[in-house]
C-alpha positions as CSV (number, residue, x, y, z in Angstrom):
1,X,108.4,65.8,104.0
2,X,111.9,66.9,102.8
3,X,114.8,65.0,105.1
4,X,118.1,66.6,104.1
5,X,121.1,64.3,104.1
6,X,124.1,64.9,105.3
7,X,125.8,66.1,102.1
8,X,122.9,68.4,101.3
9,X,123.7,69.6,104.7
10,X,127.3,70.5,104.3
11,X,126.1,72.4,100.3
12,X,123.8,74.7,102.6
13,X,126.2,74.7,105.2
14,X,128.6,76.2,102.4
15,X,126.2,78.3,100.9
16,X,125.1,80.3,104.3
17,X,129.3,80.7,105.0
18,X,129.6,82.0,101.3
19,X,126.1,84.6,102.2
20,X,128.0,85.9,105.0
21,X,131.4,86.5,104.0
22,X,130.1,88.3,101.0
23,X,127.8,90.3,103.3
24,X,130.9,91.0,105.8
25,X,133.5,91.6,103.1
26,X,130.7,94.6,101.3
27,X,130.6,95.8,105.1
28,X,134.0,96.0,105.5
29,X,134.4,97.8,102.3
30,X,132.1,100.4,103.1
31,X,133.3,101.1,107.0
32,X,137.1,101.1,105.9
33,X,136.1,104.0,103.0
34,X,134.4,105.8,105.8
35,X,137.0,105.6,107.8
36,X,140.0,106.8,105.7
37,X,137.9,109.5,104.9
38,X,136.8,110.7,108.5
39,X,133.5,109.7,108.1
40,X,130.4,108.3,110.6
41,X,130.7,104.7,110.7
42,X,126.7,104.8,111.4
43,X,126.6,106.3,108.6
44,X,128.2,103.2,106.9
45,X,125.9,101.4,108.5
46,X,123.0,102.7,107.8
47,X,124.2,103.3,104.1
48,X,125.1,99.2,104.2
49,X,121.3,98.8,105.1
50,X,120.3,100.8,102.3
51,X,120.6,98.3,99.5
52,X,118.0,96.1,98.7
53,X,120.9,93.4,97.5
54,X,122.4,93.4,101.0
55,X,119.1,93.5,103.0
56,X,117.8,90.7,100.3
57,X,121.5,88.9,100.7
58,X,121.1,89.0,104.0
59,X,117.6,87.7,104.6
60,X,119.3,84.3,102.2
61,X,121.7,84.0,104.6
62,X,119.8,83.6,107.7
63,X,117.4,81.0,106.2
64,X,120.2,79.3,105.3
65,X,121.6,79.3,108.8
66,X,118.0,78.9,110.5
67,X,118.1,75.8,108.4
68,X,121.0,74.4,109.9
69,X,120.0,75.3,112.9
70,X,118.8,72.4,115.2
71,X,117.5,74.3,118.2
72,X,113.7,75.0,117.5
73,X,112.3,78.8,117.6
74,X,109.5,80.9,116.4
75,X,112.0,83.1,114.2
76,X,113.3,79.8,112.6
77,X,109.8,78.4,111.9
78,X,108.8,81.7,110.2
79,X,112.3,82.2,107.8
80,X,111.5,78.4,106.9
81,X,107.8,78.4,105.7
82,X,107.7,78.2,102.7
83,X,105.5,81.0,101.7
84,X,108.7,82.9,103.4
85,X,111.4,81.6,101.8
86,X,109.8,81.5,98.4
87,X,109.3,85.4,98.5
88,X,112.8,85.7,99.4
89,X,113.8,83.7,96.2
90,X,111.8,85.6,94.5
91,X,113.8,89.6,95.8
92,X,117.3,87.7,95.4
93,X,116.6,86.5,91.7
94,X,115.3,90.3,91.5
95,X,119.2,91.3,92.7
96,X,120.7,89.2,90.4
97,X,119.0,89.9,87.5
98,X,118.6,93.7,87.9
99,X,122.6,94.0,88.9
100,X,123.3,92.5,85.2
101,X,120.6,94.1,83.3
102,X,120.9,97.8,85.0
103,X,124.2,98.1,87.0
104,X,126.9,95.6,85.9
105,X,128.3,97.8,82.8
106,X,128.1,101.3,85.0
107,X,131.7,99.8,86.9
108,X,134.3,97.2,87.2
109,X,135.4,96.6,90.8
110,X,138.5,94.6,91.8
111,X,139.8,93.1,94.5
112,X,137.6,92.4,97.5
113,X,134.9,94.1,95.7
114,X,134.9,91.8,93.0
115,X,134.7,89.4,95.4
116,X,131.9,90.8,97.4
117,X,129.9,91.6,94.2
118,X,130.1,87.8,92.5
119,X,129.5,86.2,96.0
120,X,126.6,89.0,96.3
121,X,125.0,89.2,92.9
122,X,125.6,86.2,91.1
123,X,126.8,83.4,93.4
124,X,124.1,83.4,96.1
125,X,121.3,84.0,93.9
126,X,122.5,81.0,91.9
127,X,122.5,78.9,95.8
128,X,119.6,79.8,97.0
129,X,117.5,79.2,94.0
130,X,118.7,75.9,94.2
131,X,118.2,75.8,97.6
132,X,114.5,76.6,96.9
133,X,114.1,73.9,94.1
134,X,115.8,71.0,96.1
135,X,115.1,71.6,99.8
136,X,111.7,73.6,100.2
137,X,108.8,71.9,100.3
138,X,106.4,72.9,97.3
139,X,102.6,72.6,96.5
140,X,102.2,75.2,99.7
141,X,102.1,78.4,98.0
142,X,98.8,80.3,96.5
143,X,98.8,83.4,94.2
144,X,97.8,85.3,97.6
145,X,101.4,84.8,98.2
146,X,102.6,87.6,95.6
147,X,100.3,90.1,97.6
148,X,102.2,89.5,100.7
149,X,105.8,89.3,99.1
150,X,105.3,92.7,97.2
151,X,104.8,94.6,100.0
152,X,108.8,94.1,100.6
153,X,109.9,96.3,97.7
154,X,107.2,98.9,98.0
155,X,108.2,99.2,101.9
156,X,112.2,99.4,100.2
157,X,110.9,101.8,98.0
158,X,109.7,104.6,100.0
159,X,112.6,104.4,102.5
160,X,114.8,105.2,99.7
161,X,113.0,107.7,98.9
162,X,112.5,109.6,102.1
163,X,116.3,108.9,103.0
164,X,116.9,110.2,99.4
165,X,114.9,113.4,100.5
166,X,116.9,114.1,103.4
167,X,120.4,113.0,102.8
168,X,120.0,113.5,99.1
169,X,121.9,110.3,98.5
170,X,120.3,107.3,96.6
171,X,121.6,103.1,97.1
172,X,121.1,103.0,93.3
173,X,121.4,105.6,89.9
174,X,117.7,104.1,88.5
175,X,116.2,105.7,91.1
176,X,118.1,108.7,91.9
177,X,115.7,111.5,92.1
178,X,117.6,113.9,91.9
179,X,119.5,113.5,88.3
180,X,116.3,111.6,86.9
181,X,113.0,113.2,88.6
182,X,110.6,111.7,89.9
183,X,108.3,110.8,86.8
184,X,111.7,108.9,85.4
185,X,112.5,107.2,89.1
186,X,108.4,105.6,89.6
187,X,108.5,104.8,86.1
188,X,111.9,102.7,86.4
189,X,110.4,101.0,90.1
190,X,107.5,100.6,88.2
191,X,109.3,98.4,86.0
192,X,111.4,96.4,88.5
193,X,108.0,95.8,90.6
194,X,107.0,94.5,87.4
195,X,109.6,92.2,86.9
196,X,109.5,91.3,90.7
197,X,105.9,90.4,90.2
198,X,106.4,88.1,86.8
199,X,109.4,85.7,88.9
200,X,107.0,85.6,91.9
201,X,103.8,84.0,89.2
202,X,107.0,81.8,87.9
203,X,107.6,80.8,91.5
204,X,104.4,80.3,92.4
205,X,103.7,78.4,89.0
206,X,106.7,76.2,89.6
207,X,105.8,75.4,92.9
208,X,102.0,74.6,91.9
209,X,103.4,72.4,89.1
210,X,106.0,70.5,91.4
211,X,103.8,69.6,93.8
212,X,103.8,66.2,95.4
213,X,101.1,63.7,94.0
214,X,98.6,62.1,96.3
């Protein structure tokens, strides 16, 4: 059983402060646009809820919290299974890596948005994969696991789509219907799903191989 010391408590303390001022800062970003614009600020909303790297982001920054997080409940037992916060390892390291494969070289923000897209893309995957190595327990998870954890992206997947449909406005250009099609958009998802599927065998592998002798 993992006991976490006081100064591995105050590195996740950091880390879940970090998750949410990245996740407020993007909010903020988005809300103030729609507002010097006259625009819905549901809208903003919903369009904040549309990207897989804030709904991801955010999902890291509540098990960091629920781990810090004395006061016993059934939604803090479920974000800290293991099972659960090995699949969200698994869509954040997904963020990361398709930001700088896909999407990096397509802009360069400043400002606050540079801010809110290091803290998003790059820093908190970096804590929360260490977070996952040093502070969940391993040797719980089975291959079963990557069944479960896939059903995330697909779910992601058609709601972008049917929003797409109606507002005809996609979170990302890789699966943008309407310049690309649809044989072009599948294809692409086909190939992040791929990729999604490849880290969660890695995960599961790694947590097979570190798990504690008998």
């Amino acid at each position: 059983m993992l006991i976490p010391s006081a100064a591995r408590r105050r590195c996740i303390a950091v880390a879940a402060v970090l998750g949410w001022v990245g996740l407020t800062v993007q909010m903020y970003l988005i809300l103030g646009t729609r507002w010097e614009i006259g625009a819905s600020l549901l809208g903003g909303l919903v369009s904040f809820f549309s990207f897989f790297t804030v709904l991801s982001n955010t999902l890291v920054a509540v098990v960091l919290t629920c781990e810090l997080t004395p006061r016993e409940s059934a939604a803090r037992r479920w974000f800290l299974q293991p099972s659960v916060s090995s699949g969200i390892a698994v869509s954040i390291v997904v963020v990361a890596l398709a930001y700088s494969l896909l999407l990096r070289h397509l802009w360069h923000p400043e400002g606050w948005q540079l801010l809110a897209d290091e803290l998003l893309h790059d820093i908190m995957p970096l804590l929360f994969l260490i977070y996952w190595w040093c502070c969940v327990p391993k040797g719980t998870l089975r291959w079963r696991h990557i069944g479960w954890w896939v059903i995330y992206p697909l779910v992601y997947f058609a709601y972008v789509l049917l929003r797409g449909h109606v507002l005809s406005a996609y979170p990302y250009p890789f699966i943008d219907v309407g310049a690309l099609g649809y044989p072009q958009v599948f294809l692409n998802a086909g190939g992040i799903l791929a990729g999604f599927v490849a880290i969660a065998v890695l995960v599961v592998g790694l947590d097979r191989w570190r798990k504690p002798s008998r």
